[in-house]
C-alpha positions in Angstrom: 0.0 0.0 0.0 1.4 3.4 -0.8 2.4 5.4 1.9 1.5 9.3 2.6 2.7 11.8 -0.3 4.0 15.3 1.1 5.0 17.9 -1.2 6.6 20.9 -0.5 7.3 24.4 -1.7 10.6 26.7 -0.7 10.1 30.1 -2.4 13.2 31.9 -2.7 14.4 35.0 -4.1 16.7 33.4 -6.9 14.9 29.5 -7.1 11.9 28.3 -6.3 12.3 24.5 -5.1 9.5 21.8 -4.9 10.1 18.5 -3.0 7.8 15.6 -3.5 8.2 13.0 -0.4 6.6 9.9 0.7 5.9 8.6 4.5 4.6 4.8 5.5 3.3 4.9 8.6 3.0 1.2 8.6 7.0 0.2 7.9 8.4 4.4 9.1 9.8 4.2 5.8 10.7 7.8 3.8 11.2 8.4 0.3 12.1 11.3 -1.8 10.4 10.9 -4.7 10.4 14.1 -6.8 12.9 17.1 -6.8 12.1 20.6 -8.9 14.3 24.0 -8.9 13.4 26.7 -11.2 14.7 30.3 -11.3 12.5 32.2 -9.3 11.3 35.9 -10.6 9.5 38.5 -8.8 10.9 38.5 -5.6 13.5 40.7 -3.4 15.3 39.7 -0.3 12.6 36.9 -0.3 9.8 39.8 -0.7 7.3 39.4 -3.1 7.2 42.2 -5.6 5.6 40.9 -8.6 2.5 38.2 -7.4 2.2 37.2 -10.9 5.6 35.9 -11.9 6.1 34.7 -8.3 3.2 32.2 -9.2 4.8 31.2 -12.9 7.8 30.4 -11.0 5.9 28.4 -8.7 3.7 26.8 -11.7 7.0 26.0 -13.7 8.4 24.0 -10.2 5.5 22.6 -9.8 4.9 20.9 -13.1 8.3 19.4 -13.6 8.2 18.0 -10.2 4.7 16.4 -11.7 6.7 15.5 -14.7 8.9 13.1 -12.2 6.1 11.9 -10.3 3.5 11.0 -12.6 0.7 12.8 -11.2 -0.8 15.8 -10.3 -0.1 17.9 -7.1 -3.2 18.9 -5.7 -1.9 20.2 -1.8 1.5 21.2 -0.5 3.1 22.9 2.5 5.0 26.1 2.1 7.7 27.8 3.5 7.9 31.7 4.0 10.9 33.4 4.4 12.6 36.7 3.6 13.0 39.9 5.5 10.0 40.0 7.1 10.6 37.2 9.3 11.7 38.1 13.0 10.6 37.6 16.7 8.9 38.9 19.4 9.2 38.1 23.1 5.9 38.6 25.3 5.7 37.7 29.1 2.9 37.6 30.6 0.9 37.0 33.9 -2.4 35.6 35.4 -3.6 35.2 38.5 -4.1 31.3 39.4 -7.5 30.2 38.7 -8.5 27.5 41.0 -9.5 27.2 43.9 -6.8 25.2 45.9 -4.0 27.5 43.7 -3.0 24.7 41.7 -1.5 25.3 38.0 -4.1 24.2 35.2 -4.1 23.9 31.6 -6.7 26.7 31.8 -4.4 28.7 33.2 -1.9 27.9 30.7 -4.0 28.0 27.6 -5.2 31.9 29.2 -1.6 33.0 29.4 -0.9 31.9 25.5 -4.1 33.2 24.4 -3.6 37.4 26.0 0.2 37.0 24.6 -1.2 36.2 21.0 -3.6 38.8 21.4 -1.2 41.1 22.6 1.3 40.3 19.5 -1.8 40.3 17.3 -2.6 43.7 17.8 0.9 44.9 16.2 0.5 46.4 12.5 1.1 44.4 9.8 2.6 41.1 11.8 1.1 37.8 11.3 2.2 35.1 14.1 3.6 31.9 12.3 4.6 30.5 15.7 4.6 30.4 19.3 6.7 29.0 21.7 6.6 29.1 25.2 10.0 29.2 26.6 10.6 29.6 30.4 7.5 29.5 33.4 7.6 31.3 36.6 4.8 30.9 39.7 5.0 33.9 42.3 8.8 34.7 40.5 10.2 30.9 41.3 11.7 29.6 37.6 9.8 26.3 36.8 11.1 23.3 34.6 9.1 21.7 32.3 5.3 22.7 31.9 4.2 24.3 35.7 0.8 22.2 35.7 0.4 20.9 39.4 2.4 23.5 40.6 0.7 26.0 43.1 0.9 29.6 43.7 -1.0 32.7 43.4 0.7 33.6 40.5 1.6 32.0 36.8 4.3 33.9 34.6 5.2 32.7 30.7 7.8 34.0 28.2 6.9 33.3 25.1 9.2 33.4 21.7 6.8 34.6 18.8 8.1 33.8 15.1 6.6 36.8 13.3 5.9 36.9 9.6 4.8 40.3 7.7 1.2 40.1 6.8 1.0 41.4 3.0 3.9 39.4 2.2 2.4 36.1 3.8 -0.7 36.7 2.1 0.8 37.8 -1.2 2.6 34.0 -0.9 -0.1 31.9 -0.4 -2.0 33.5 -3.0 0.8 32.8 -5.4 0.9 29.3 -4.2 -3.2 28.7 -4.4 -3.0 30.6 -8.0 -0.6 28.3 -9.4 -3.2 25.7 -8.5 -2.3 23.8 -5.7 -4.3 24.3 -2.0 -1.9 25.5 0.9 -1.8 23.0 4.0 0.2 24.5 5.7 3.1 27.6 6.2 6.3 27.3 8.6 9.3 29.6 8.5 12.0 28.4 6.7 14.5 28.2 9.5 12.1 26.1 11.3 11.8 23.9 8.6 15.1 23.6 7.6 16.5 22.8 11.5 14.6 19.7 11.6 17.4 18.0 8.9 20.4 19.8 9.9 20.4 19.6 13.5 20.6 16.9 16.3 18.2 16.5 19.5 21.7 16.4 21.3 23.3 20.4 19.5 19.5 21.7 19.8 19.9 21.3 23.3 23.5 22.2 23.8 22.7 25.7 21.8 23.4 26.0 18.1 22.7 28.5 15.5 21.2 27.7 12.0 22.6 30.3 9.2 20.9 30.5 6.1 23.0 31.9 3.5 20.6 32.7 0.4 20.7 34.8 -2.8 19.9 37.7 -1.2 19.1 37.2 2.4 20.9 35.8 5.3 18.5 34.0 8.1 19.2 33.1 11.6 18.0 30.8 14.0 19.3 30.5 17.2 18.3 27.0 19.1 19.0 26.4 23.2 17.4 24.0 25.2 15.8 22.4 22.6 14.1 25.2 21.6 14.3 28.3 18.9 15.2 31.5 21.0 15.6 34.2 18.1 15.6 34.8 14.8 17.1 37.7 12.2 16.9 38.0 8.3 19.4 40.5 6.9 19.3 41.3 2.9 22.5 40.0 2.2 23.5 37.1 0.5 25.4 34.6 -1.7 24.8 36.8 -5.2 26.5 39.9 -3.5 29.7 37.6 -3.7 29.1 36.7 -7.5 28.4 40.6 -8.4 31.4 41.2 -6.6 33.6 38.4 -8.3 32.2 39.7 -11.7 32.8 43.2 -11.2 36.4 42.5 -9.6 37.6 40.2 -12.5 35.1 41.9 -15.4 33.3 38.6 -16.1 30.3 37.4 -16.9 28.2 36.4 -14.0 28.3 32.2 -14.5 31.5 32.4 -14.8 31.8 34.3 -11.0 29.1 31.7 -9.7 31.7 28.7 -10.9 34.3 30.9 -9.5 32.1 31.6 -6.1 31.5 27.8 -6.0 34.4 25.6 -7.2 37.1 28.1 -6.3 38.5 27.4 -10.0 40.5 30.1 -11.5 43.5 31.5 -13.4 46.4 31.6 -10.9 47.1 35.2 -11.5 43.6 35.8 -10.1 43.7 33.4 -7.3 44.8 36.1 -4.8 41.9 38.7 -6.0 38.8 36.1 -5.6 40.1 35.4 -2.6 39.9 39.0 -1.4 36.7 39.5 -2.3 35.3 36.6 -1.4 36.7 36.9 2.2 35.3 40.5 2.3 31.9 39.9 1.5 32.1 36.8 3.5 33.2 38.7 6.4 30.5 41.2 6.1 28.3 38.3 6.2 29.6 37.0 9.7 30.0 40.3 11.4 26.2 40.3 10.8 25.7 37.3 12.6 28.3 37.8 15.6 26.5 41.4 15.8 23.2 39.8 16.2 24.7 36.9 18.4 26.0 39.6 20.9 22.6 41.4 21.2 21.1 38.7 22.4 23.9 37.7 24.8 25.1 34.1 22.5 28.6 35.0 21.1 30.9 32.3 21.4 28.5 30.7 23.5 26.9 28.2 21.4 28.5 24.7 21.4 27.2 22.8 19.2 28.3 26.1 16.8 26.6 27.0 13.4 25.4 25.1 10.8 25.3 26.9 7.3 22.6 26.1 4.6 21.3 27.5 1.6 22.8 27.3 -1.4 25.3 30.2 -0.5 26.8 27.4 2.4 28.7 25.9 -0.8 30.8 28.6 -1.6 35.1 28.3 -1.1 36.3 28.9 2.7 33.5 29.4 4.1 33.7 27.0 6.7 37.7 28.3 7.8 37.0 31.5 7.3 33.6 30.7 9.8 35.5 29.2 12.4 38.0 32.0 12.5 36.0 34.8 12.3 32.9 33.3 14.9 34.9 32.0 17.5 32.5 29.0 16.9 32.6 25.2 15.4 31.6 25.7 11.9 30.1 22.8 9.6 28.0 23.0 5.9 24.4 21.2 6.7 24.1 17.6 5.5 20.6 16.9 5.9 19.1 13.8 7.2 16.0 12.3 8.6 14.6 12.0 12.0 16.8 8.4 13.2 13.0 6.8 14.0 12.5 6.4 9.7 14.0 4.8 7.2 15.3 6.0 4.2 14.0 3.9 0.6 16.8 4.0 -1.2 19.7 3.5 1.1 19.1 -0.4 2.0 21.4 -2.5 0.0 19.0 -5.0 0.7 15.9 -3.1 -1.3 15.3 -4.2 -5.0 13.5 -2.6 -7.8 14.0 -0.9 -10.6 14.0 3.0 -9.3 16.0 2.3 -6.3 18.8 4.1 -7.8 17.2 6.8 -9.0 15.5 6.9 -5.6 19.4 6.8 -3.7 20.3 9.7 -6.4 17.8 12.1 -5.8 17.9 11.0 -1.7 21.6 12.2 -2.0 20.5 15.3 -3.7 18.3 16.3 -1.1 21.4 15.9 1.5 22.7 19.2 0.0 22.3 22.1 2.2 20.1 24.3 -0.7 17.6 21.3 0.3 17.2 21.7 4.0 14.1 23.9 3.8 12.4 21.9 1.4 13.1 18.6 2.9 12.3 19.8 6.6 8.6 20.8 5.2 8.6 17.8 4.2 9.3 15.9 7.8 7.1 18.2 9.1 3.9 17.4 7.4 4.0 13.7 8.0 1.0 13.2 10.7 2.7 10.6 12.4 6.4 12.4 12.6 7.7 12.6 15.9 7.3 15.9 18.0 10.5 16.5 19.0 10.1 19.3 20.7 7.4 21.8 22.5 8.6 24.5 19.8 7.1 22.2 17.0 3.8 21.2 18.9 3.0 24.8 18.9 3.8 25.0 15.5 1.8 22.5 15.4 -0.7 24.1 17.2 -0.9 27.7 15.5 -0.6 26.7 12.0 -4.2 25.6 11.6 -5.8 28.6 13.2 -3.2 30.8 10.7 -4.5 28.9 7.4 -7.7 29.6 8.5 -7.3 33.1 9.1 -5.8 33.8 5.7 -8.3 32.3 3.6 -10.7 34.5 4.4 -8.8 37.0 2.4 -8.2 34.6 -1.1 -10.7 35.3 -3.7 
């Protein structure tokens, strides 16, 4: 019996990417069947500017990923990026509800509730996700959820991840016009954490860097759970303009350069130079943002870089040096409970190694956001942490609340 089929949609500012996936429940086996990258048009720093070539790109992604499957994608999950991504903290307090002063879910569910109002009330800012990160009853720091607790007194913090509200909207519109009904939307550094990071760095503190065409994302991760995120519009094209102008090129020729590292020796030194200064400009951004909130050099499990940017020459040296942190490129992988089709020498059949290729392909690091969509929408995938059970948890009430504004 065929298992669940997830599809997926990453729009980014230079390539739009559609991953096609498939989930048994029965055997928690997981297959990548389909794979799609386009060139993207109509976007900026991962804004949409131009709806209507935002949703050809998506239409063009969409069809030769059909091409590979053999069928027609009716539903997909989506990821939303760019740089109107950020977050918000709230705390909040209520006064104990019960009688005998004991911590209830009401309580709980009261406290999440006025913070969501509270955030809801800001102009323009559409909640993608809350996560409650640290409880207090009368000022005492609770581990864990504080139900059974008692006091006169509950306190939460909560982490909001924040999208911008015409840009969301613009989005799924471009998705539902290119034919194909939204399930659900996550940020794109939550997505993309769920393949590139262990239970085990997640916990320790790491930080997931997203180095795009023309936007850099960060998420920071502690205690198992996402404590802040920044987009800056910078990204991996700055480098290729910057090659191309430096060396008078055409642009493929910088993007091999950027990426392979390949050049005449006389110009060895100069690429270099330029590569390092953009590149450094990239991680003074981070560090900057990692002292604000208190987190540089104090991450040990260290960054892990994705996007398609994460491929070009030095940047992992050039990382460690500059960060003060342990630097790696994301290799993505899933969740340790499934089992990837295509990696058992033991399998037969004809597409298995077409099915190990495009498994491999999906490793890259430009595939993290549209593989982690993909672990995420399987119904039975393990909830790792509270973070993604709110996810969970919002997502349906934020569908619902922008369809009201599709035609």
């Amino acid at each position: 019996m065929r298992g669940q089929i997830i599809a997926s949609i990453d729009v980014g500012s230079s390539n739009v990417r559609v991953a096609v996936c498939e989930y048994s429940r029965k055997d928690g086996t997981f297959s990548v069947r389909a794979l799609a990258k386009v060139p993207s048009d109509g976007l900026k720093n991962g804004y949409i500017v131009n709806p209507d070539a935002v949703t050809a790109s998506i239409g063009n992604a969409l069809r030769e990923a059909e091409r590979t499957v053999g069928e027609r994608i009716k539903r997909a999950i989506v990821s939303v990026g760019g740089v109107g991504l950020g977050t918000v903290i709230d705390v909040g307090t209520v006064a104990i509800s019960r009688a005998d002063s004991l911590v209830s879910d009401f309580d709980i569910d009261r406290l999440l509730q006025e913070a969501e109002a509270r955030i809801g009330e800001r102009p323009n800012t559409r909640i993608l996700h809350a996560i409650p990160s640290e409880y207090k009853v009368d000022g005492r720091k609770i581990l864990g959820k504080p139900g059974g607790y008692s006091g006169n007194k509950l306190e939460q913090k909560t982490t909001f991840i924040t999208a911008a509200a015409p840009h969301l909207d613009a989005l799924v519109k471009s998705v539902e016009d290119s034919g194909v009904e939204v399930q659900e939307v996550y940020a794109a550094p939550i997505a993309e954490s769920m393949v590139t990071t262990t239970a085990t760095a997640r916990n320790a503190g790491t930080l997931v860097a997203n180095i795009g065409a023309q936007t850099v994302s960060m998420l920071t991760i502690e205690d198992g759970l996402p404590t802040s995120l920044k987009v800056f519009p910078l990204g991996s094209t700055d480098i290729t303009h910057d090659i191309a102008l430096g060396l008078r090129i055409p642009l493929e020729a910088a993007e091999s350069i950027k990426i392979n590292g390949e050049q005449e020796k006389k110009n060895l030194k100069r690429v270099s130079e330029i590569t390092e200064a953009r590149l450094s400009d990239i991680f003074e951004l981070i560090d900057t943002h990692l002292k604000k909130i208190g987190r540089s050099g104090l991450l040990p499990a260290g960054v892990v870089f994705t996007g398609e940017g994460a491929h070009t020459k030095g940047l992992e040296n050039l990382g460690r040096r500059q960060l003060g942190l342990p630097v790696k490129i994301a290799r993505n992988s899933i969740p340790d409970e499934l089992t990837a089709v295509g990696t058992d020498e033991g399998a037969s059949g004809k597409n298995i190694a077409r099915m190990r290729e495009r498994l491999e392909k999906a490793r890259g690091p430009e595939w993290s956001t549209a593989l982690g969509l993909c672990v995420l929408g399987m119904s039975a995938a393990p909830e790792e942490s509270l973070g993604i059970r709110m996810a969970r948890k919002t997502k349906n009430s934020l569908m619902g609340f922008l369809k009201q504004f599709l035609p």
